[in-house]
Short mmCIF file of the C-alpha atoms (twelve columns), coordinates in Angstrom:
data_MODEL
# 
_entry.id   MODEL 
# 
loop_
_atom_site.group_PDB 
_atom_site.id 
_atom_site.type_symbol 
_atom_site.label_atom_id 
_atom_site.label_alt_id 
_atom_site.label_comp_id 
_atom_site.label_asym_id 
_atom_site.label_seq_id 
_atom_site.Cartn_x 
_atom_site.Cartn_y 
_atom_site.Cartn_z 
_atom_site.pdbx_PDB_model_num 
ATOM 1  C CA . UNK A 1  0.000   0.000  0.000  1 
ATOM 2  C CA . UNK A 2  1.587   3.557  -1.148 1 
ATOM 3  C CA . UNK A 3  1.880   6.162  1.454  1 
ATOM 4  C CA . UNK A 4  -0.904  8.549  0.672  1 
ATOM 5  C CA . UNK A 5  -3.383  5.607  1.008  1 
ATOM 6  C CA . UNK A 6  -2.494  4.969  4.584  1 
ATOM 7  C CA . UNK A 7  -1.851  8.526  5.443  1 
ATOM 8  C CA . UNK A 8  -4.931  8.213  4.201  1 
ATOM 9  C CA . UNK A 9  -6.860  6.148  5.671  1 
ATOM 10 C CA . UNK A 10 -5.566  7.308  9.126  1 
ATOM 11 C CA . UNK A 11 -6.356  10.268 8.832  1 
ATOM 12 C CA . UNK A 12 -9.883  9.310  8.447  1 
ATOM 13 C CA . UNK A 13 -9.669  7.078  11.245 1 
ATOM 14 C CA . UNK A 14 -8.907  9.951  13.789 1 
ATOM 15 C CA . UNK A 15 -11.199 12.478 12.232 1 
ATOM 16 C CA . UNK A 16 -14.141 9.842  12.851 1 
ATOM 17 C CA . UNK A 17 -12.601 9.037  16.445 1 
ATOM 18 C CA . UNK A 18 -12.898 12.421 17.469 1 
ATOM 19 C CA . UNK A 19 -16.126 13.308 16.087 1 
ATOM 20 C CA . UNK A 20 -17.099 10.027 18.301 1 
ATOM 21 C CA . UNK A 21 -15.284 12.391 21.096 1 
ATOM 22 C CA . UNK A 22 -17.053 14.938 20.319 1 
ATOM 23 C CA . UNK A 23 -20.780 13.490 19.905 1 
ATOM 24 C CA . UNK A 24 -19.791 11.849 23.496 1 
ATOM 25 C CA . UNK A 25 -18.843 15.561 25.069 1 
ATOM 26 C CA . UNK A 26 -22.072 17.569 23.217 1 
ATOM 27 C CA . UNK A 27 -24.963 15.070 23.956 1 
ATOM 28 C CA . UNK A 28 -26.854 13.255 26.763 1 
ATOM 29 C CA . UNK A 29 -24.696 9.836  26.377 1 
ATOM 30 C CA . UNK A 30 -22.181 11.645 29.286 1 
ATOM 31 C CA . UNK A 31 -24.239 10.875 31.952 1 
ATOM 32 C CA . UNK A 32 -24.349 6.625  30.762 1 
ATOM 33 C CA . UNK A 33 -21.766 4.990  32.452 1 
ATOM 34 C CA . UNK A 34 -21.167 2.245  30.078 1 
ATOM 35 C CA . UNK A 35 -20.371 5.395  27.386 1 
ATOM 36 C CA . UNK A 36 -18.079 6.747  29.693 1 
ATOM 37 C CA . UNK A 37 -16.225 3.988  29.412 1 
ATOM 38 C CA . UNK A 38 -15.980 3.508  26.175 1 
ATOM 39 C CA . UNK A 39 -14.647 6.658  25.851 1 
ATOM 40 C CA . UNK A 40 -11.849 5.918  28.317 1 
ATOM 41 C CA . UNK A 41 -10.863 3.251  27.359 1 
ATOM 42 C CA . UNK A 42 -10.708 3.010  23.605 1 
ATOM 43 C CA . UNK A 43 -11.810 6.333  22.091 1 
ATOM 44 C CA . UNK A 44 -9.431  8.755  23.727 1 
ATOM 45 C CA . UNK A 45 -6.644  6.595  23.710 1 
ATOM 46 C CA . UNK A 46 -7.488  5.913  19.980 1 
ATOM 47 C CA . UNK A 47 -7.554  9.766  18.920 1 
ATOM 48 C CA . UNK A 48 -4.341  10.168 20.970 1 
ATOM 49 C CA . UNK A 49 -2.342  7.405  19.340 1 
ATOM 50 C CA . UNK A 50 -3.560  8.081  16.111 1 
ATOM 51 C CA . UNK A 51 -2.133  12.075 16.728 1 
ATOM 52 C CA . UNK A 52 0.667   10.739 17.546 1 
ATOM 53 C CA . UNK A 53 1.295   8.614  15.013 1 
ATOM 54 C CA . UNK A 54 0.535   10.838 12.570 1 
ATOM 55 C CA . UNK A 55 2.721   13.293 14.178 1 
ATOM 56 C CA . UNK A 56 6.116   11.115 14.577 1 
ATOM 57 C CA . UNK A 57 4.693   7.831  12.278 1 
ATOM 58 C CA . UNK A 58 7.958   8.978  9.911  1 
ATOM 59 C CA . UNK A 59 10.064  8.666  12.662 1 
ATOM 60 C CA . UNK A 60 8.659   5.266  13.915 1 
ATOM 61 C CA . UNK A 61 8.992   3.776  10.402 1 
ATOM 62 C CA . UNK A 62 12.331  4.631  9.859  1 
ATOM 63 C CA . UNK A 63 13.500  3.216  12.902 1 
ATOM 64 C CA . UNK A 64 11.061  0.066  12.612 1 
ATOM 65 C CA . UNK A 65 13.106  -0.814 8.979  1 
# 
């Protein structure tokens, strides 16, 4: 796969992450526990690992090869 497909594709991934973020922190699901949860657990983490992997994902590779 080239690298403007997964630069791609990952940036897509955190855009729809944080709108989930964001749908969480604008509407009534805050106050369900179980969607607080989720949130914790594998949203946030998501968006932030995606950031930074599209932020120092160069780096990464290069030292990975």
């Amino acid at each position: 796969m080239s690298g403007m497909w997964s630069r791609s594709r990952q940036r897509l991934a955190h855009i729809l992450l944080a709108s989930l973020l964001g749908v969480y922190l604008y509407s009534p699901l805050a106050d369900m526990p179980l969607a607080e949860l989720a949130v914790q657990v594998v949203v946030f983490p998501a968006v932030a690992l995606s950031g930074v992997l599209m932020w120092q994902g160069h780096r990464l590779r290069a030292r990975l090869r």
